[in-house]
N, C-alpha and C positions, 0 to 999 in steps of 0.2 A: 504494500500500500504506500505510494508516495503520501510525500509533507503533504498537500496540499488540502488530500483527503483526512490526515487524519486533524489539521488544524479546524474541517470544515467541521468535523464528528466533535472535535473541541466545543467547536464554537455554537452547535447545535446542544448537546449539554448541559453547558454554563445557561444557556436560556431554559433550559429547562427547568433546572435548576433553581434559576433566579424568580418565572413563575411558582413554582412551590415556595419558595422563601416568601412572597410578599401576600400570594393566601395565608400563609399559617401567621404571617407580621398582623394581617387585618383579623384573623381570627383569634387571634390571641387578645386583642381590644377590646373586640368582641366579648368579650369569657371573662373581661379583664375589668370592664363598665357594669359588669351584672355582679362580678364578686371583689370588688376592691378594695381587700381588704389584706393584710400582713398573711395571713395564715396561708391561703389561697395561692399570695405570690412569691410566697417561699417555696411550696409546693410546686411551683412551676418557674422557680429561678435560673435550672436551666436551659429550659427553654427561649426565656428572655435573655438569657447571656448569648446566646445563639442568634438568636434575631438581632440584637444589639451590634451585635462583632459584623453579622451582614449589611445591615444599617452603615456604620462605620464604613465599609468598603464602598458601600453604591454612593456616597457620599464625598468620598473621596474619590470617587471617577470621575463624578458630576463638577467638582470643584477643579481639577484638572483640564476639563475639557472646557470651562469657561475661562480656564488663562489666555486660551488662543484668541479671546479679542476682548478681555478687561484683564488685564498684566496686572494689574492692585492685587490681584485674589491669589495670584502665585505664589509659591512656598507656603500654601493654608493650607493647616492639617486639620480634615474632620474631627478627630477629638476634639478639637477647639470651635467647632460648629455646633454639635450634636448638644439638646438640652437632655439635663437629667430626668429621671420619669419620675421621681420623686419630688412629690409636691412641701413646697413649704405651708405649713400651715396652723404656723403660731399665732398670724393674726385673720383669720381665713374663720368665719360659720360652718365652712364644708372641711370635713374631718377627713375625706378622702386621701390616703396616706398617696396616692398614684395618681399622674395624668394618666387619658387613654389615650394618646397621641403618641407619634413621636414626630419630632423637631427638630431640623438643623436650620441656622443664618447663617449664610456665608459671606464674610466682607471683610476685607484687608485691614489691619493693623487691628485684627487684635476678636475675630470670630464674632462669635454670638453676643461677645460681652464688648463687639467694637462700636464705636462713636460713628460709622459712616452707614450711607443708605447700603443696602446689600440686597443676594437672594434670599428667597426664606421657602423650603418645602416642608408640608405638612402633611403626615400620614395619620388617615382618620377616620373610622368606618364612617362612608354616608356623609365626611365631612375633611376631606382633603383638599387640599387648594396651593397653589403655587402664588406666593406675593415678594413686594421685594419696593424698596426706598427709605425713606427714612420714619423711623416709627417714636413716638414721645421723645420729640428733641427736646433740649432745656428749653427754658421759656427766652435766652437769650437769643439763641439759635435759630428758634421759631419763628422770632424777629427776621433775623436775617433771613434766612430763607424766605421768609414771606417778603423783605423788600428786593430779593434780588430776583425772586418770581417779578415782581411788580415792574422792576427794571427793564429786563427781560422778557417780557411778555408774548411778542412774537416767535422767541426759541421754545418758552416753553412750552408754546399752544403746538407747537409746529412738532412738538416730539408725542403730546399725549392726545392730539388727535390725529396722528398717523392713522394710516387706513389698516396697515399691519398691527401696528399695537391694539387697536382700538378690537381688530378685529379678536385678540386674545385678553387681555385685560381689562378689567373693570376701570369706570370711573374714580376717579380720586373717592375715597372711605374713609369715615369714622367721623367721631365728633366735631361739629363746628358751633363755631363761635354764633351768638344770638343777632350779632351788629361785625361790621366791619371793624378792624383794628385800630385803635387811634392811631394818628399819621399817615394814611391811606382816607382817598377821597370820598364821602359819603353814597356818592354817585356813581362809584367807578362800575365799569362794567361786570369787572375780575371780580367783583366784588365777593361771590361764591364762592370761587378758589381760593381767594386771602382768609376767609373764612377757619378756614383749616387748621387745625391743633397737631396734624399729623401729613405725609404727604406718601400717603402710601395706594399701591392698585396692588389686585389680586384675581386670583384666575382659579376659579372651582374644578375641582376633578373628581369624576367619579373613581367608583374601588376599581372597576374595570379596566379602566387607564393602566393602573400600576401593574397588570397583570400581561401589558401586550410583550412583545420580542423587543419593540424600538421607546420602550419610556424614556428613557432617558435622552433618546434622539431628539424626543418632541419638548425634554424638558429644555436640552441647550437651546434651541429652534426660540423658543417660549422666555428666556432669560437673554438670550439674545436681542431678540424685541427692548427687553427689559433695562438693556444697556445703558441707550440716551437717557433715559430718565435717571438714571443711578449718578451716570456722569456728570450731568445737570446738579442733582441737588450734590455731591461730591464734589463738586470746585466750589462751590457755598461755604461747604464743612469746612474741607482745607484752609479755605480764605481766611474761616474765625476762628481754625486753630493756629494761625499764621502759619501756615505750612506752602503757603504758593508765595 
């Protein structure tokens, strides 16, 4: 049998493979939202170490393969993406010791716990989704951001109502402001967009998605889009950490 064949039998495999690993990832949420509780996830710890360590890997392909056109995310190791599934919950009503999720952000200087807009995939029965920009910046930054949007105004219409983007991501999400910001004009058009506490879009996926040969294909396809907009609020960042 030449290389060719047996890299193809490789590469048929590892998909096999990788479909199995992300049924038993959502079925394990699954099992995980109806008993979440210590006893239950002891009992199935290694299981979760197993899905965790796969996690980790698909994670790390996905972060590598968006160096080849955002160079900031280069040399990011998944560990430093990936959130814990242990819930804090000292000051929390919900005693739930476990997220049912899992989590990774990926953004240059410094992962899930970095200061700039990044990716963000989220594995979640019935509720997964791909997002990614800047999510609770300080309230200095907020500022900034919202005047260099303002400034800026034809760049930044021109990357979030692309026909591509638009076609995969949502409209700008999450809480806004009751009134426009003071320093910004009572009248302005943008007025909606300045609004904004956070400048984040997001793209729902069913469980289905995670199960095809090419997820990942459609995820780089999908964060690629995602790029300008990163870019955009990421020369903002850098500017108010004097870093440009």
């Amino acid at each position: 049998m030449n290389e060719s064949c047996l890299f193809g039998q490789e590469l048929v495999f590892l998909r096999k493979q990788n479909k199995k690993m992300s049924k038993e990832l959502f079925e394990f949420l699954r099992e995980l939202k109806v008993n979440n509780d210590r006893e239950w996830f002891m009992k199935h710890k290694k299981l979760y170490d197993k899905l965790h360590a796969w996690h980790i890997k698909e994670v790390q392909e996905v972060i590598d393969r968006i160096t080849a056109f955002d160079p900031e995310i280069a040399g990011l190791e998944a560990k430093s993406c990936i959130y814990r599934i242990y819930r804090d919950i000292r000051f929390s009503h919900d005693k739930t010791p476990y997220k049912t999720h899992f989590g990774a952000y990926m953004t240059g200087y410094g992962g899930r716990t970095g200061f700039y807009a990044g990716y963000y995939i989220h594995l979640e029965p019935d509720g997964s989704f791909l997002s990614g920009g800047s999510w609770q910046p300080t309230p200095p930054l907020l500022k900034k951001l919202r005047q260099d949007i303002y400034n800026n105004i034809d760049e930044f219409l021109e990357i979030i109502e692309n026909k591509e983007f638009k076609r995969v991501f949502s409209e700008l999400e999450g809480e806004q402001l009751k009134r426009i910001p003071e320093g910004f004009p009572a009248d302005s058009p943008y007025a909606n967009l300045l609004k904004y506490k956070n400048f984040v879009v997001s793209a729902n996926k069913p469980d289905a998605f995670f199960d095809t040969d090419n997820w990942k294909d459609q995820v780089i396809e999908d964060f690629q889009k995602l790029y300008p907009f990163n870019r955009f609020l990421n020369y903002t960042i850098r500017e108010f950490l004097g870093k440009v």
